[in-house]
N, CA, C and O atoms as a GROMACS GRO file, in nm:
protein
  528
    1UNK      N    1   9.437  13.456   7.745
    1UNK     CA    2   9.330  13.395   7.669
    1UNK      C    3   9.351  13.422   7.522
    1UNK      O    4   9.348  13.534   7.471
    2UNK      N    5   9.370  13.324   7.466
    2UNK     CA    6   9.363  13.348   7.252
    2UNK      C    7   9.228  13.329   7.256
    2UNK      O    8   9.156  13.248   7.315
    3UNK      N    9   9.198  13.460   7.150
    3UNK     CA   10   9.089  13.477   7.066
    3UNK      C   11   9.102  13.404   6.930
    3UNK      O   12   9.223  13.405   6.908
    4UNK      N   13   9.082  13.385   6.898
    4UNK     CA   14   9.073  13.294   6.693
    4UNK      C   15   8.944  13.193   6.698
    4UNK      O   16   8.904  13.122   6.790
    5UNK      N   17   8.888  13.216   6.555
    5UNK     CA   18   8.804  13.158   6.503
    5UNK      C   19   8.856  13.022   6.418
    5UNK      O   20   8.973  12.987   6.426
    6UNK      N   21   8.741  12.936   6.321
    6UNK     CA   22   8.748  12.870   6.248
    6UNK      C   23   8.622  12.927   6.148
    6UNK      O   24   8.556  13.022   6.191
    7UNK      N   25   8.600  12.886   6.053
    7UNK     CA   26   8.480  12.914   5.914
    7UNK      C   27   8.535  12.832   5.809
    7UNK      O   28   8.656  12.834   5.784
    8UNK      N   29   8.460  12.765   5.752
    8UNK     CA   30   8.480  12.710   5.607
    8UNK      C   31   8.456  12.867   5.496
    8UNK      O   32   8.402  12.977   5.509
    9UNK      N   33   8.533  12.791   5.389
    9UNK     CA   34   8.611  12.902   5.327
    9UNK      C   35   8.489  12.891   5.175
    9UNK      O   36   8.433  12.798   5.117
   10UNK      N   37   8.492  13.052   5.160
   10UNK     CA   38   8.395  13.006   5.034
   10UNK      C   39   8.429  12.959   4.917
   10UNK      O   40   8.365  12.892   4.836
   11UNK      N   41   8.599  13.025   4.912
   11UNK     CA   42   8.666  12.972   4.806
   11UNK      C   43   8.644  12.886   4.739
   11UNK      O   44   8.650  12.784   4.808
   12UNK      N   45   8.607  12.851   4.579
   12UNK     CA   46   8.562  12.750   4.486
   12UNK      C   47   8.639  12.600   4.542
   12UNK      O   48   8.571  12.508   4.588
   13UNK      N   49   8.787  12.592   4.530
   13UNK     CA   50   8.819  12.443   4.584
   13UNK      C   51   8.873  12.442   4.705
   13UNK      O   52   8.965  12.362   4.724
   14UNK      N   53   8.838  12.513   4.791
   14UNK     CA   54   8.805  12.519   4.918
   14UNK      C   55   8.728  12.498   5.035
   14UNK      O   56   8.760  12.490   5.153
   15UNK      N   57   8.578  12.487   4.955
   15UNK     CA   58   8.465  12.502   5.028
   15UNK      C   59   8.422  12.436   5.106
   15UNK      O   60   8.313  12.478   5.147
   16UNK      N   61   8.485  12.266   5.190
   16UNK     CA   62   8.502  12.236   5.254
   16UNK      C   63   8.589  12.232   5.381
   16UNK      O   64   8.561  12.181   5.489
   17UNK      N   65   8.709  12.302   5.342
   17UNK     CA   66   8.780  12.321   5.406
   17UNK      C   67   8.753  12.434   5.543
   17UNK      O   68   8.724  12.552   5.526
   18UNK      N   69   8.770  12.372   5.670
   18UNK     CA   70   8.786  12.517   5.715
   18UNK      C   71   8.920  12.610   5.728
   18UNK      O   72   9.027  12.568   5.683
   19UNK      N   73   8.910  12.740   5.794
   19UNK     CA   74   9.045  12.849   5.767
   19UNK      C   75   9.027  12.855   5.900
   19UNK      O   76   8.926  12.807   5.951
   20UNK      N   77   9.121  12.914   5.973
   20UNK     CA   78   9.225  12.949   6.115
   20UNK      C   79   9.242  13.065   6.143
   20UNK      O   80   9.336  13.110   6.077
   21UNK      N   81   9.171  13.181   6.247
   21UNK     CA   82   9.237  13.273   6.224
   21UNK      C   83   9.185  13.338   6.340
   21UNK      O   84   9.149  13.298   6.450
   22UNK      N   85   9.191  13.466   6.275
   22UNK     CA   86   9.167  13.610   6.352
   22UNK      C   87   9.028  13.684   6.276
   22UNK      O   88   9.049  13.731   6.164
   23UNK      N   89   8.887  13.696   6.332
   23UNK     CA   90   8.757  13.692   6.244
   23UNK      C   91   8.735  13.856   6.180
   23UNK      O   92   8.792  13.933   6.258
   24UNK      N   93   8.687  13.913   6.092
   24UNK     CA   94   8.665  14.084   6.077
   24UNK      C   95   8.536  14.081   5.995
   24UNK      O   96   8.484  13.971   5.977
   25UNK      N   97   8.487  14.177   5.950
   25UNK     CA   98   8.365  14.104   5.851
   25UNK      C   99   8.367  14.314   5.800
   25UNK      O  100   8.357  14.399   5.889
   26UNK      N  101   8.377  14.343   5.688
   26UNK     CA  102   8.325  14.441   5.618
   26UNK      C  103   8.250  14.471   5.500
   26UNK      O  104   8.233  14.381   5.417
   27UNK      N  105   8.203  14.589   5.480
   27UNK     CA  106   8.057  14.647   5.431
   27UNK      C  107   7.946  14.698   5.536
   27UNK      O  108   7.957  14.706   5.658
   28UNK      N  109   7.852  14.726   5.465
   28UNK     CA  110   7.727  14.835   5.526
   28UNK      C  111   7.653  14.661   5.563
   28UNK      O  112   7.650  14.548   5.515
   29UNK      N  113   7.606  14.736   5.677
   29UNK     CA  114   7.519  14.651   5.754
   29UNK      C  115   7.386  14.552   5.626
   29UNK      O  116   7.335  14.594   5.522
   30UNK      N  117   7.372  14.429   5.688
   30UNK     CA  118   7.311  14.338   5.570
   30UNK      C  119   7.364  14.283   5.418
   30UNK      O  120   7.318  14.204   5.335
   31UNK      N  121   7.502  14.379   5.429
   31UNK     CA  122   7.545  14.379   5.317
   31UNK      C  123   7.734  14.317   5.322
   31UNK      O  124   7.822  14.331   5.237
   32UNK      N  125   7.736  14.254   5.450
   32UNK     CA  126   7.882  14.220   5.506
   32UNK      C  127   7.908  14.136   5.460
   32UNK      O  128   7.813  14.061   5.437
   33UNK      N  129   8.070  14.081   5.409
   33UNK     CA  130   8.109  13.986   5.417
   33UNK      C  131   8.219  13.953   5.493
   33UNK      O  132   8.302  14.036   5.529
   34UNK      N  133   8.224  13.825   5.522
   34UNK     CA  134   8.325  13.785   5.678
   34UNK      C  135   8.428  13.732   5.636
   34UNK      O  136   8.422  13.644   5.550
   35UNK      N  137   8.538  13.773   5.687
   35UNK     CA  138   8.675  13.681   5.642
   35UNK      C  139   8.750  13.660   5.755
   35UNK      O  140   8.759  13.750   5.840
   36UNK      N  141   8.815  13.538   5.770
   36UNK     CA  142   8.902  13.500   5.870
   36UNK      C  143   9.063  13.551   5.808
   36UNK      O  144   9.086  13.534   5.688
   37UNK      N  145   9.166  13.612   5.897
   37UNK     CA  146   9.287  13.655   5.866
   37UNK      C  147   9.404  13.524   5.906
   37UNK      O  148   9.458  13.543   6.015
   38UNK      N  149   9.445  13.410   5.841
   38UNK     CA  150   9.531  13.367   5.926
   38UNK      C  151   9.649  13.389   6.012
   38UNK      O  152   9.728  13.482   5.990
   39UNK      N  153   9.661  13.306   6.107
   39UNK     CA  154   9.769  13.363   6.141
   39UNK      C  155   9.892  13.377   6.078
   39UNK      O  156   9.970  13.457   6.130
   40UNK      N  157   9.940  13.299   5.946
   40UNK     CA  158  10.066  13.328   5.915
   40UNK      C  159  10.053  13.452   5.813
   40UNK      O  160  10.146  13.483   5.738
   41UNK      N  161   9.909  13.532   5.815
   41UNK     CA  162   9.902  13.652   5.706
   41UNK      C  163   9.894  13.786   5.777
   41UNK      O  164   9.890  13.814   5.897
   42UNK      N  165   9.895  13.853   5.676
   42UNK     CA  166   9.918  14.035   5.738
   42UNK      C  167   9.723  14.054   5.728
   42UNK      O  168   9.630  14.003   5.666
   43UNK      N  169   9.752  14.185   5.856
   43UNK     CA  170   9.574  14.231   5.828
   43UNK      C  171   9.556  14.227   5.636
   43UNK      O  172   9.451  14.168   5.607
   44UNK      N  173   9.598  14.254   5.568
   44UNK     CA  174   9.610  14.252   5.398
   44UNK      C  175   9.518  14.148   5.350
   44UNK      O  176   9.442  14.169   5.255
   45UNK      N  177   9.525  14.016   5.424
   45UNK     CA  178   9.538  13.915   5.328
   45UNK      C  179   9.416  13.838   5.402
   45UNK      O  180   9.432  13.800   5.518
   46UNK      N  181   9.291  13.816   5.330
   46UNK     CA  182   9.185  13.769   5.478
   46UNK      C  183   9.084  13.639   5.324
   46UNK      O  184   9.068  13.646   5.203
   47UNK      N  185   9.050  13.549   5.423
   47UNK     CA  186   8.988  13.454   5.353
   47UNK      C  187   8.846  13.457   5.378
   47UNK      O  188   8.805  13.428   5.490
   48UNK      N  189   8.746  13.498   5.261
   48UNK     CA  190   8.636  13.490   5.262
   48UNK      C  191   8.524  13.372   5.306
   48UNK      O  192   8.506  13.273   5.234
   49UNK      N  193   8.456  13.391   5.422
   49UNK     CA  194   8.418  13.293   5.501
   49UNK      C  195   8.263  13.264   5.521
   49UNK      O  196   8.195  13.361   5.553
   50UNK      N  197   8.200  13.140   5.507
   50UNK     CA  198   8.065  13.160   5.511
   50UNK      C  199   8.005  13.152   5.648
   50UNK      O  200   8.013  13.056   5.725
   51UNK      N  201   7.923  13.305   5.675
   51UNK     CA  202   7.904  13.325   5.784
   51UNK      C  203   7.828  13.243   5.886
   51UNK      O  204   7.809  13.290   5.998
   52UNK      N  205   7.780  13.115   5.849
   52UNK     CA  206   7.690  13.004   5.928
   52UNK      C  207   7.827  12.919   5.985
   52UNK      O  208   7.831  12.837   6.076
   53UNK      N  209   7.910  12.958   5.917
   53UNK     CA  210   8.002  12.842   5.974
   53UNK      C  211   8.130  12.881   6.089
   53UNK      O  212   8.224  12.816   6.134
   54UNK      N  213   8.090  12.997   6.107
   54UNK     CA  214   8.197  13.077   6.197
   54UNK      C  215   8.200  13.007   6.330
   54UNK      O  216   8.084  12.978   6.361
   55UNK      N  217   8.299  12.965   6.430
   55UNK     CA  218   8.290  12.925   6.574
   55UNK      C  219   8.392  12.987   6.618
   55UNK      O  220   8.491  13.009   6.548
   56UNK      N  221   8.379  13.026   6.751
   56UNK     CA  222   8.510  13.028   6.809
   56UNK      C  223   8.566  12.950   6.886
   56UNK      O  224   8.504  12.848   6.915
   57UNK      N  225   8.712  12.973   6.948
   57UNK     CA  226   8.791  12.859   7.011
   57UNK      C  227   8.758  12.911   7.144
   57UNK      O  228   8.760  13.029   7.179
   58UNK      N  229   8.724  12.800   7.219
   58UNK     CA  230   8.663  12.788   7.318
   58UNK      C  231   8.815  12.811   7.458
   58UNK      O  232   8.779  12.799   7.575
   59UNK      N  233   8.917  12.832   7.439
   59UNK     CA  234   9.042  12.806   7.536
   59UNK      C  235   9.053  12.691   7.565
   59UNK      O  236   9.139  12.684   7.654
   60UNK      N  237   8.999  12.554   7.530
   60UNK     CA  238   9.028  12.444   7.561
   60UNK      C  239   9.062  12.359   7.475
   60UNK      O  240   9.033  12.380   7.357
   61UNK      N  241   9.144  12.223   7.518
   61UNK     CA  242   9.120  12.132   7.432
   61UNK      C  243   9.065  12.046   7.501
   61UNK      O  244   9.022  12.054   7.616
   62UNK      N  245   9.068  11.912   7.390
   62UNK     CA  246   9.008  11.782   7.429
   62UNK      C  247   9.114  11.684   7.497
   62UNK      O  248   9.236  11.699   7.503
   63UNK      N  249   9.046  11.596   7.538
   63UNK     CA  250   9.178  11.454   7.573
   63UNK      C  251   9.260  11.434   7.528
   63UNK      O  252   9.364  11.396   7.582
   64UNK      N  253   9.233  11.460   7.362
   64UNK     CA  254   9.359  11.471   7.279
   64UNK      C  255   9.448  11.536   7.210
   64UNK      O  256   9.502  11.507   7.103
   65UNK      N  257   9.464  11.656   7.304
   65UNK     CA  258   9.485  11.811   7.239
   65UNK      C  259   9.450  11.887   7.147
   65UNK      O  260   9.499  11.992   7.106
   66UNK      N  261   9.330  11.806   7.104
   66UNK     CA  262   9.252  11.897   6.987
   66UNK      C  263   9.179  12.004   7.004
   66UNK      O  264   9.068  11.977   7.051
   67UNK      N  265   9.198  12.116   6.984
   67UNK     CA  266   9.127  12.258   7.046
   67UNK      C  267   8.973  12.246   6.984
   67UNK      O  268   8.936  12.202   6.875
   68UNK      N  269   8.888  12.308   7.109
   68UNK     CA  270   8.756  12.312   7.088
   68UNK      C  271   8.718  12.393   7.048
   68UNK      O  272   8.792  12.489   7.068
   69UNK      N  273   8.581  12.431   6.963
   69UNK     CA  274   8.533  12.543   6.890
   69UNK      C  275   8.354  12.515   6.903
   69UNK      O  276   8.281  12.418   6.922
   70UNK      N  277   8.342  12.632   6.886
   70UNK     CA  278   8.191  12.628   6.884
   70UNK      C  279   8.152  12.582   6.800
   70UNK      O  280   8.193  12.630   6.694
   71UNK      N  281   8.044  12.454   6.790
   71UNK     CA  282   7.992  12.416   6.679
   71UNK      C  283   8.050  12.283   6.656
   71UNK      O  284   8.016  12.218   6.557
   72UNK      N  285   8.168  12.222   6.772
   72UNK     CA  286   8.211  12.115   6.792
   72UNK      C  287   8.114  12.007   6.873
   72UNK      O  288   8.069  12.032   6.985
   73UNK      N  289   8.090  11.897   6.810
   73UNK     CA  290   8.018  11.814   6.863
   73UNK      C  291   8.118  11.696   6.951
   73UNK      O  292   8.230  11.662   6.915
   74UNK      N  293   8.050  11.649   7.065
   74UNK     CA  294   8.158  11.636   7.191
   74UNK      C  295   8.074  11.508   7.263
   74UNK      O  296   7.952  11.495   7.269
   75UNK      N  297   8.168  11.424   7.309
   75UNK     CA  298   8.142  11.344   7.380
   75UNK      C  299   8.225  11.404   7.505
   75UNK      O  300   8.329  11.469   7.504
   76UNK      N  301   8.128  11.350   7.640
   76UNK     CA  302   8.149  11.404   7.761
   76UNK      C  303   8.184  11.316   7.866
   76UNK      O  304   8.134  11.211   7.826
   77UNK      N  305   8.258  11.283   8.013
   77UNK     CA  306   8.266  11.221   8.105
   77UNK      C  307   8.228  11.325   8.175
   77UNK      O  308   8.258  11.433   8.126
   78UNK      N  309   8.154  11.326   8.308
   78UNK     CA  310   8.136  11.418   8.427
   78UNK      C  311   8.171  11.352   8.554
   78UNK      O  312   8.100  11.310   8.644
   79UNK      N  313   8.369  11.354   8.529
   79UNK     CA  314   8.444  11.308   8.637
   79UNK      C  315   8.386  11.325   8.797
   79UNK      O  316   8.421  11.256   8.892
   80UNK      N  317   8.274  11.451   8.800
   80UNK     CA  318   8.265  11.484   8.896
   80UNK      C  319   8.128  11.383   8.966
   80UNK      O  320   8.108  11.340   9.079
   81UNK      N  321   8.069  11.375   8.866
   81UNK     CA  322   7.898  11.286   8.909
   81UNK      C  323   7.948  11.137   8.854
   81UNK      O  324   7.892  11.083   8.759
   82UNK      N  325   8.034  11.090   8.908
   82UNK     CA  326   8.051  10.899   8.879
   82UNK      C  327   8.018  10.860   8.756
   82UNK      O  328   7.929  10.787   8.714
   83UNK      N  329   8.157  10.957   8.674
   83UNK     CA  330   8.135  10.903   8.523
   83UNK      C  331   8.039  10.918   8.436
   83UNK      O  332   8.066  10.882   8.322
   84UNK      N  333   7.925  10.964   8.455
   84UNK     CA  334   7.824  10.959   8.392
   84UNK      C  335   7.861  11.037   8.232
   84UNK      O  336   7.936  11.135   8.234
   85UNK      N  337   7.819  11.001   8.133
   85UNK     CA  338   7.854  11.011   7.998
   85UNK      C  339   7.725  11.082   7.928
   85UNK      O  340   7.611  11.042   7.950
   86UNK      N  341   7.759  11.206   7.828
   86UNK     CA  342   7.649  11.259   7.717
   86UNK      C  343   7.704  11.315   7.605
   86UNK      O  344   7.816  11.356   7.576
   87UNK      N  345   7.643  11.311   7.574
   87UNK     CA  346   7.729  11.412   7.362
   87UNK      C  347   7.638  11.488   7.392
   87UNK      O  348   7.532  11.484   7.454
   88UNK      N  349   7.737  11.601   7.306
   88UNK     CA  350   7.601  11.748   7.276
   88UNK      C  351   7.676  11.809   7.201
   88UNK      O  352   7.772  11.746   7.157
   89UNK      N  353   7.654  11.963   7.156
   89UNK     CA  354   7.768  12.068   7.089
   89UNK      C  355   7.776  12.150   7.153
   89UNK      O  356   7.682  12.186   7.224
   90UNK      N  357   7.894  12.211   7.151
   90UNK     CA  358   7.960  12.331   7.184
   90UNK      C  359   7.923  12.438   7.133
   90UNK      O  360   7.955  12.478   7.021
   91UNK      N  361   7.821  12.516   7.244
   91UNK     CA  362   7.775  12.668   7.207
   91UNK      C  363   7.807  12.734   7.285
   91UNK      O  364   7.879  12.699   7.378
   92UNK      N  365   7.760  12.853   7.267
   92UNK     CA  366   7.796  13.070   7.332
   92UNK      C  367   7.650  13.081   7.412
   92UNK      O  368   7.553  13.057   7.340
   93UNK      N  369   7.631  13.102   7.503
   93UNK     CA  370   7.481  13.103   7.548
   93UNK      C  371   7.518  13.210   7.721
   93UNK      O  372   7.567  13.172   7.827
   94UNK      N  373   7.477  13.323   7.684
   94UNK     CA  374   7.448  13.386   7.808
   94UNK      C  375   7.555  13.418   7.884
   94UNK      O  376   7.582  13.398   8.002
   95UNK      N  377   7.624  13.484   7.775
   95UNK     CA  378   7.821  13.473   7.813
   95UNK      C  379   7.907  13.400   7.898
   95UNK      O  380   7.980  13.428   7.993
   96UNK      N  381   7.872  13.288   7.826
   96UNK     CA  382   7.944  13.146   7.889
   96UNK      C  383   7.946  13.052   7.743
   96UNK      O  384   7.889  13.074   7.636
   97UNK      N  385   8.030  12.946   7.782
   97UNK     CA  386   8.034  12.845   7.705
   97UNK      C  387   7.986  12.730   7.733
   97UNK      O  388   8.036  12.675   7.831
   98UNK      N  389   7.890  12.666   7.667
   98UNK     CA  390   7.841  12.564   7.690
   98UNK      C  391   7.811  12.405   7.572
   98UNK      O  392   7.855  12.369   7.463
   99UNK      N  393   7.725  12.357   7.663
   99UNK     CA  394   7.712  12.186   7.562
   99UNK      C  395   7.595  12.162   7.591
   99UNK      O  396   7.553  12.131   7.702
  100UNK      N  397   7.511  12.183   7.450
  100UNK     CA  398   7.352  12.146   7.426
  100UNK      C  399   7.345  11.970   7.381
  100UNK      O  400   7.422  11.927   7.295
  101UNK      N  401   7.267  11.900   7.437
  101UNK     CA  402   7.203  11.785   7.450
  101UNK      C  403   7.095  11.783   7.356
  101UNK      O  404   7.026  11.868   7.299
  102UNK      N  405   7.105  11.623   7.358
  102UNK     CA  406   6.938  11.617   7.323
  102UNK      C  407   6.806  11.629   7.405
  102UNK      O  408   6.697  11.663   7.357
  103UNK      N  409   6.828  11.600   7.525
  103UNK     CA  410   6.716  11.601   7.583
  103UNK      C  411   6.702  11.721   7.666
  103UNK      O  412   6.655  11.722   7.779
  104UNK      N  413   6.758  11.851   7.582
  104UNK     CA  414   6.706  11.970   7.616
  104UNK      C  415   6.782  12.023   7.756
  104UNK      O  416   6.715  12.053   7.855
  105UNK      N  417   6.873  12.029   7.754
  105UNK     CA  418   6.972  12.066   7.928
  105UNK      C  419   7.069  12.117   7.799
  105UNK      O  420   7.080  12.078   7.683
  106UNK      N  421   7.127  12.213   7.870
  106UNK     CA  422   7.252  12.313   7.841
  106UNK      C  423   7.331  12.275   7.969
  106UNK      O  424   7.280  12.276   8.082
  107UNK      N  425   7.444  12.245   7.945
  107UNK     CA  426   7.470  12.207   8.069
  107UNK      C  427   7.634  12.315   8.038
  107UNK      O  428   7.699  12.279   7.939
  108UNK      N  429   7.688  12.433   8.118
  108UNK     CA  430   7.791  12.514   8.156
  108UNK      C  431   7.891  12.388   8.152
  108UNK      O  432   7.883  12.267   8.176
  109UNK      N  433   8.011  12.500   8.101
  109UNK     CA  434   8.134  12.386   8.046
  109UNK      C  435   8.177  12.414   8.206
  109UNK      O  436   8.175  12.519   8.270
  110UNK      N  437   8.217  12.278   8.247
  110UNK     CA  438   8.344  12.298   8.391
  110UNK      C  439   8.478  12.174   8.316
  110UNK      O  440   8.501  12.082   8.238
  111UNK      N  441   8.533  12.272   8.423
  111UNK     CA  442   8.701  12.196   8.421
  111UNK      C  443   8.722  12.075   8.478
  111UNK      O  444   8.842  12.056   8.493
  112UNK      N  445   8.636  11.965   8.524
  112UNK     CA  446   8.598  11.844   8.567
  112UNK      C  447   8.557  11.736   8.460
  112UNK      O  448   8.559  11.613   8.469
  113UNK      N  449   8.511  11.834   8.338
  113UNK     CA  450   8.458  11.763   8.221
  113UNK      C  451   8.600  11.683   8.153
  113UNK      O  452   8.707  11.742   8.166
  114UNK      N  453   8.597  11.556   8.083
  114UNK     CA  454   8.678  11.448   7.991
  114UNK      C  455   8.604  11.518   7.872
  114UNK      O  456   8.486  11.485   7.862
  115UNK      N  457   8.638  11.586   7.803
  115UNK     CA  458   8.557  11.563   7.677
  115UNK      C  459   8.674  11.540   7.552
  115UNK      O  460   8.793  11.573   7.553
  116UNK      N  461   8.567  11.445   7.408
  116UNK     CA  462   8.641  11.459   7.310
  116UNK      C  463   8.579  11.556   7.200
  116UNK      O  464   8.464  11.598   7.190
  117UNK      N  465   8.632  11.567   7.164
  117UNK     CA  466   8.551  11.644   6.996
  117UNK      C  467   8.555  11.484   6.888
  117UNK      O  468   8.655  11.431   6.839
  118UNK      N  469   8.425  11.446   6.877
  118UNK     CA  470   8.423  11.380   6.798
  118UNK      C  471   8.284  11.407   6.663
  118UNK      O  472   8.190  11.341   6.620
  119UNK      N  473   8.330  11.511   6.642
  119UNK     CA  474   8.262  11.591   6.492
  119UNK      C  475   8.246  11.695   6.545
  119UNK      O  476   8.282  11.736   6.656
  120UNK      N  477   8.173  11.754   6.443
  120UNK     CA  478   8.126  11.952   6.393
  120UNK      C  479   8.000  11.917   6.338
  120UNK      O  480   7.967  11.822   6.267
  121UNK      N  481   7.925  12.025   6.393
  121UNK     CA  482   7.802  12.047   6.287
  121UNK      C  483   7.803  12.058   6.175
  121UNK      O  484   7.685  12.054   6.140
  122UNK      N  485   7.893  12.078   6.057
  122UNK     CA  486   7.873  12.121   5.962
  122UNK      C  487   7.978  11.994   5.870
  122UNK      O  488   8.003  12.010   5.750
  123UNK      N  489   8.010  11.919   5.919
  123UNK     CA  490   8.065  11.791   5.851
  123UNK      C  491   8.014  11.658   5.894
  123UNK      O  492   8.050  11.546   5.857
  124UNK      N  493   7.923  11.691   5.980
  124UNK     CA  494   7.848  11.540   6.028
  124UNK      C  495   7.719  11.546   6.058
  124UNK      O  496   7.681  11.507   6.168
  125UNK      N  497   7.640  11.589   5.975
  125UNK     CA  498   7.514  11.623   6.006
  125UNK      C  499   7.424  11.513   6.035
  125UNK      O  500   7.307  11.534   6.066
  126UNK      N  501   7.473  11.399   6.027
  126UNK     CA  502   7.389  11.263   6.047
  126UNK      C  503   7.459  11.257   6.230
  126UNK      O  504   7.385  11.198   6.308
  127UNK      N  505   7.549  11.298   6.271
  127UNK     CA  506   7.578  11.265   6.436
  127UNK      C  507   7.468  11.387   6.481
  127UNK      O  508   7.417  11.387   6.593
  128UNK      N  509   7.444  11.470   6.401
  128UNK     CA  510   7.369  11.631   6.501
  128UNK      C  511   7.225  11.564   6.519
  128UNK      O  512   7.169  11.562   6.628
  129UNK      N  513   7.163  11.504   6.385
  129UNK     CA  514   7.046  11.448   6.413
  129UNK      C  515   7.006  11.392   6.522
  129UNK      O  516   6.898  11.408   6.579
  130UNK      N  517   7.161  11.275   6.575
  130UNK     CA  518   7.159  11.194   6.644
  130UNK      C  519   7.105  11.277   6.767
  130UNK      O  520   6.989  11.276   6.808
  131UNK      N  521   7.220  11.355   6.822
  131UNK     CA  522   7.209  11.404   6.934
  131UNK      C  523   7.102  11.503   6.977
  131UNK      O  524   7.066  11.517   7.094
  132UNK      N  525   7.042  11.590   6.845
  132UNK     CA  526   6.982  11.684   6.856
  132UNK      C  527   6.816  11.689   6.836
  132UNK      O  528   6.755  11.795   6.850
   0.00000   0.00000   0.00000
């Protein structure tokens, strides 16, 4: 199983961007700041990260080998119930991984699911409305 995160970077011409990595966060409690380490850097070298935007990688990808992360907004097939289709996002809930809806169901990720990642919360806030 790989552990690694994603976070947009606070960095001035960065701040859209997100960073790739390995997550750490130091200072005294209330007083932390979080940085992602990439992978091509030494523990040394860590990118300051804004902490609303942190997800982790879920071990999966999508249909189209795009790796999933928390906070990924997802269109769904449920190969298993005759196709039936929903969007939601990709959350951490009750040590599991899951996909919140709009109409209020969390529904547990299974390996039967088609899904795509088609946005993030934090770059499409007009699709979260949609769904959420």
């Amino acid at each position: 199983m790989e552990i690694k995160f994603r976070g947009k970077s606070k960095e001035e011409n960065k701040e859209n961007e997100f960073i790739y990595g390995y997550y750490c966060y130091i200072g005294h409690l209330k007083q932390q700041k979080h940085y992602l380490i990439p992978d091509y850097a030494s523990a040394f070298y860590g990118i300051e990260i804004i902490p609303e935007t942190i997800g982790q990688y879920i071990n999966r990808n999508d249909i189209n080998g795009k790796e999933i992360y928390v906070g990924d907004i997802v269109k769904v097939k449920d190969n298993y119930l005759k196709g039936r289709e929903f969007t939601g996002v990709v959350d951490f809930s009750d040590c599991s991984f899951m996909i919140r809806t709009s109409i209020g169901c969390n529904y547990r990720w299974r390996d039967y699911y088609n899904v795509e990642v088609i946005g993030n919360i934090f770059d499409n806030k007009e699709m979260l409305e949609e769904i959420l």
